[in-house]
Backbone as numpy.savetxt, mean C-alpha at the origin, in Angstrom:
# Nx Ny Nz CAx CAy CAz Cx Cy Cz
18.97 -1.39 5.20 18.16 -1.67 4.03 16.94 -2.48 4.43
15.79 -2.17 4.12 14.58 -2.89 4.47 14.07 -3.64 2.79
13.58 -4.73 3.17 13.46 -5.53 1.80 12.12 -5.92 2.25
10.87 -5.79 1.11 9.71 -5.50 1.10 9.38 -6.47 0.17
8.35 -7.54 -0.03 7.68 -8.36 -0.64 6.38 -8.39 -0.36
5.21 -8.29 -1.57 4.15 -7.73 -1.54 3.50 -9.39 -2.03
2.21 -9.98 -1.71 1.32 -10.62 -1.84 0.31 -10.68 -1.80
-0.52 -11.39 -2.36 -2.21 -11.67 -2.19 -2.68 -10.53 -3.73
-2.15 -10.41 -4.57 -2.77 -9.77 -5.72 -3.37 -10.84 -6.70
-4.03 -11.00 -7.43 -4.51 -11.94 -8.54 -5.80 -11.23 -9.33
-6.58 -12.05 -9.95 -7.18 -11.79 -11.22 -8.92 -11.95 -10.73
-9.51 -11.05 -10.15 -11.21 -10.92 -9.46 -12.03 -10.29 -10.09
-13.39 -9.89 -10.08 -14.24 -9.58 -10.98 -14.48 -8.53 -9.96
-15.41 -7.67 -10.93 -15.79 -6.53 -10.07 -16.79 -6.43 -8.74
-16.33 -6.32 -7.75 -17.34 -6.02 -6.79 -16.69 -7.02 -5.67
-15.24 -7.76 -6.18 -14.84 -8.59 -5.06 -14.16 -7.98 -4.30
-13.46 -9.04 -3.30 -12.08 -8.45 -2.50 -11.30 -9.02 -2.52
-10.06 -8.24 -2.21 -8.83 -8.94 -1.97 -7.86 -8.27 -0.73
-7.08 -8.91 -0.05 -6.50 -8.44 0.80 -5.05 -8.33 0.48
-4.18 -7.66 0.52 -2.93 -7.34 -0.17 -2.18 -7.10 1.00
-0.78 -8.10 1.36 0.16 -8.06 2.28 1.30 -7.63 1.95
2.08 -6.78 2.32 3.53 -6.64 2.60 4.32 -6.85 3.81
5.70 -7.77 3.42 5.97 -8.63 4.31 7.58 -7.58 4.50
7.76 -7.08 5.76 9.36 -6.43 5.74 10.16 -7.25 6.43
11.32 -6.88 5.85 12.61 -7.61 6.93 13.91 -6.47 6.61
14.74 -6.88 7.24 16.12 -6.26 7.69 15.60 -4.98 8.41
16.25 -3.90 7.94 16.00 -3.14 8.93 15.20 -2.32 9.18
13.39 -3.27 10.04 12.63 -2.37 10.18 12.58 -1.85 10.87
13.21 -1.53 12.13 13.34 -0.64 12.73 13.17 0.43 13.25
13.79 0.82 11.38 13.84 2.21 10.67 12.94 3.00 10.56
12.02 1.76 10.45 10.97 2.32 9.43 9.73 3.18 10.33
9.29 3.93 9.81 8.37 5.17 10.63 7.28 5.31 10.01
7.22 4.62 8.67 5.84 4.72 7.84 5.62 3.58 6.64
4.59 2.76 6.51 4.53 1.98 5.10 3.43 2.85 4.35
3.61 2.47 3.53 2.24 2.82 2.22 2.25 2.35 1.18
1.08 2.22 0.37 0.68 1.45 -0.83 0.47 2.08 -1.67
1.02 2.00 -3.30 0.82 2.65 -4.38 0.53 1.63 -5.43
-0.07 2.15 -6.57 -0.29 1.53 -7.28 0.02 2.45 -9.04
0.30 1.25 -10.10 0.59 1.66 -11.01 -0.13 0.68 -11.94
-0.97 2.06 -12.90 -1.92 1.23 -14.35 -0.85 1.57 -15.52
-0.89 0.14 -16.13 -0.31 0.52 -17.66 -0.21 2.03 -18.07
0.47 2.62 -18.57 0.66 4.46 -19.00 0.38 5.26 -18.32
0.45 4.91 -17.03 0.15 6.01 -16.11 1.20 6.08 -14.73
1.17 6.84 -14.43 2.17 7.41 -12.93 1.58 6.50 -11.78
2.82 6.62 -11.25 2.45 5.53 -10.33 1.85 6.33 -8.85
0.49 6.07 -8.55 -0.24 6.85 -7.69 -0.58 6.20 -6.25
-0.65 7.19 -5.47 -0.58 6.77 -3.82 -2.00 6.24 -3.50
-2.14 5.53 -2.51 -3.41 4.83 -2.15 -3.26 4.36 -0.66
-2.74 4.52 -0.25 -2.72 4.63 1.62 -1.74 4.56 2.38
-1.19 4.83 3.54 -0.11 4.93 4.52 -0.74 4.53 5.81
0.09 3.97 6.82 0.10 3.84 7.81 1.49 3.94 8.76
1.51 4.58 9.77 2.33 4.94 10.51 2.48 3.91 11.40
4.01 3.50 12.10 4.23 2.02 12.33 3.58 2.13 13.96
3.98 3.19 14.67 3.83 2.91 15.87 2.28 3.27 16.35
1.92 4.89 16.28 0.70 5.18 16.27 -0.83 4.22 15.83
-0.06 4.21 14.30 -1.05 3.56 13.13 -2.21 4.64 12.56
-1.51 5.67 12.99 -2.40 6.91 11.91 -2.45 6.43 10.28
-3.56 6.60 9.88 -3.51 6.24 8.50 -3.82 7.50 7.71
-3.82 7.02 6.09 -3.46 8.20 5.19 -4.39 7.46 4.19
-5.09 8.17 3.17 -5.63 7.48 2.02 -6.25 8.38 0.76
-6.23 7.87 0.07 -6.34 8.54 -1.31 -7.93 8.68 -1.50
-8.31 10.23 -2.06 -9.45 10.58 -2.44 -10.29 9.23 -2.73
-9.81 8.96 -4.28 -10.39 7.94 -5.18 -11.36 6.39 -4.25
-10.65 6.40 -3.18 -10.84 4.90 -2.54 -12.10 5.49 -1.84
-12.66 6.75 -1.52 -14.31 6.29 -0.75 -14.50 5.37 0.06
-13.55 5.34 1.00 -13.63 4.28 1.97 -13.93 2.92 1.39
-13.31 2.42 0.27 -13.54 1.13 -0.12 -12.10 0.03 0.27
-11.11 0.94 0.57 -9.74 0.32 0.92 -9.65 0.52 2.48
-8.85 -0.39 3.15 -8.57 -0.34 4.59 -6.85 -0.56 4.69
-6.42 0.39 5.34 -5.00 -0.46 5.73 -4.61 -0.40 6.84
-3.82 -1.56 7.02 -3.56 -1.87 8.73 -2.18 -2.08 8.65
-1.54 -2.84 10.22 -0.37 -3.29 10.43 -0.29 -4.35 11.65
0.05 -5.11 11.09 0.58 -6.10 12.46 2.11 -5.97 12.58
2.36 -5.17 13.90 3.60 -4.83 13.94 4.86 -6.52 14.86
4.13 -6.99 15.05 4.59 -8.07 15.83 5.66 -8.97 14.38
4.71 -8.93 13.29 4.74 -9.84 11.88 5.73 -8.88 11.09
5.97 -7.74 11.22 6.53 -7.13 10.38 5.68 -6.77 8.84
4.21 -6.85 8.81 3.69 -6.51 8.14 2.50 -5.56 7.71
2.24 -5.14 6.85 0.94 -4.31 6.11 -0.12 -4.95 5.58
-1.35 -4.46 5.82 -2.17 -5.39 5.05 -3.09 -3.77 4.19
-3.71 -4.29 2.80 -4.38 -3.49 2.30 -5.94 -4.25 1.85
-6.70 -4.07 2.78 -7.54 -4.49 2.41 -8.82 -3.33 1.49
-9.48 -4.23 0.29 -9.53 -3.73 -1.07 -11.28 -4.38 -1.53
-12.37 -4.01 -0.78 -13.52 -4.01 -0.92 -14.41 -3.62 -2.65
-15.47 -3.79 -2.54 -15.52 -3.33 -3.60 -14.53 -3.02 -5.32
-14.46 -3.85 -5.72 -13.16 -3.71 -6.82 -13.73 -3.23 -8.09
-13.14 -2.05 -8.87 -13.67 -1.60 -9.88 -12.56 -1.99 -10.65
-12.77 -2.04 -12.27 -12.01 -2.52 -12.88 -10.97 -1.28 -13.18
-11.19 0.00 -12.99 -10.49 0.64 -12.66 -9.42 0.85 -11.94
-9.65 -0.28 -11.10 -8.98 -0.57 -10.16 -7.74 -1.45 -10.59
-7.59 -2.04 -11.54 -6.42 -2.65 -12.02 -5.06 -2.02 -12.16
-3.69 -2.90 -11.72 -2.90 -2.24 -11.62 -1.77 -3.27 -10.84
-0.54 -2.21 -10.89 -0.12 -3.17 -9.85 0.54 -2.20 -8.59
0.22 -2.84 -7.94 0.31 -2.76 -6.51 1.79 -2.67 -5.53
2.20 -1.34 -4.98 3.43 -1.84 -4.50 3.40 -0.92 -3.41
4.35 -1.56 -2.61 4.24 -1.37 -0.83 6.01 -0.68 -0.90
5.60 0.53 0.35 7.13 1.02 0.48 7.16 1.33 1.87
7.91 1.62 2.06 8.67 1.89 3.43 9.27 3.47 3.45
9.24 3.83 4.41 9.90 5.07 5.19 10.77 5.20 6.03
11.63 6.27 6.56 11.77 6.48 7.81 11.49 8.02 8.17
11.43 8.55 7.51 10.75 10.21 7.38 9.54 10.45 7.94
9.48 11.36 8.83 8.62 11.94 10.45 8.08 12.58 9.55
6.49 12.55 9.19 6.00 13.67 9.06 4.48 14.24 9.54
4.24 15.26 9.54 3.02 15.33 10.10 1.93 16.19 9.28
1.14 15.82 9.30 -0.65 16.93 8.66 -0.99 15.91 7.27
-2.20 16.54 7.61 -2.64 15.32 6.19 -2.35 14.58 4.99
-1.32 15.56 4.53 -0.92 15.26 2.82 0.43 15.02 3.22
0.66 14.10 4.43 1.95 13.26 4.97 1.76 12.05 4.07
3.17 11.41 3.10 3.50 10.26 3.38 2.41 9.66 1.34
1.71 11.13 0.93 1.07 10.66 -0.73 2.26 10.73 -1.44
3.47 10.69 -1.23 4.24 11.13 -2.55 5.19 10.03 -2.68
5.84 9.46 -4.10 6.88 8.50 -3.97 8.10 8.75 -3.44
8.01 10.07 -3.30 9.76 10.75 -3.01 9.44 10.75 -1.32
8.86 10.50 -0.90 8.30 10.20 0.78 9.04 9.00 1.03
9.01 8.06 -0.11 9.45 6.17 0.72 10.57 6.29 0.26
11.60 5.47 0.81 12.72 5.24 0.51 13.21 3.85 -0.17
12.37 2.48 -0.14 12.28 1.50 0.02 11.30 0.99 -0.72
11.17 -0.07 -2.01 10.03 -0.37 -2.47 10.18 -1.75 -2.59
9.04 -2.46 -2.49 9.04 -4.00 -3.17 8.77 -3.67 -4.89
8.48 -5.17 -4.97 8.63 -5.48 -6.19 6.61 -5.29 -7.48
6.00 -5.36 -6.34 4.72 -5.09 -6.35 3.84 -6.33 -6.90
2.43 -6.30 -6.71 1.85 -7.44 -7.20 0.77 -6.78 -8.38
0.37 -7.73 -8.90 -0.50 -7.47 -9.81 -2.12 -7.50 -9.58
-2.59 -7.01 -9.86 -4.53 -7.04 -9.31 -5.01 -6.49 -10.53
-5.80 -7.14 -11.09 -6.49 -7.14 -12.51 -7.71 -7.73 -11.84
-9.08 -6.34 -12.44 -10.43 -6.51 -11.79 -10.89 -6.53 -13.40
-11.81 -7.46 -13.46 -12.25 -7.79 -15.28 -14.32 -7.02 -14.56
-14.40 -6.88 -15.38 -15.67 -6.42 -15.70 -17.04 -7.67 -15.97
């Protein structure tokens, strides 16, 4: 079981940043892929980047226009999502999952049925 705790979300105006961590423990091992999703009030909860643990191939969602970055410090057991430019669109909350599922070609690793493992997520509210 890998147990996932997500940080650094809070309440910024448009055009800031924020950097968004997920912290793993028990058994990462396992794990072969993280990624970040996010969920707005009445809406599905939608993918927004992956990174692969060993490689560090990354994955990312149309919408972000290169305004999001995600990394890994594999030493720390963690993810970072860094989050440029903030549209208030951009509000939501934020949650980090885990894998252990190999996969390969581009549209690897967008889907929730991909992670096995979720934190609890943080909140990021961009005000206008």
């Amino acid at each position: 079981q890998v147990h996932l705790v997500e940080s650094g979300g809070g309440l910024v105006q448009a055009g800031d940043s924020l950097r968004l961590s997920c912290a793993a423990s028990g058994r990462t091992f396992s794990n072969y892929a993280m990624g970040w999703f996010r969920q707005a009030p009445g809406k599905e909860r939608e993918f927004v980047a992956a990174i692969t643990w060993t490689v560090g191939k990354t994955y990312y969602a149309d919408f972000e226009k290169g305004r999001f970055t995600i990394s890994r410090d594999n030493a720390k057991n963690t993810v970072y999502l860094q989050m440029n430019s903030l549209k208030p669109e951009d509000t939501a909350v934020y949650y980090c999952a885990a894998t252990n599922f190999v996969c390969s070609g581009s549209g690897c690793y967008k889907r929730t049925t991909d992670f096995g493992s979720w934190g609890q997520g943080t909140q990021v509210t961009v005000s206008s």
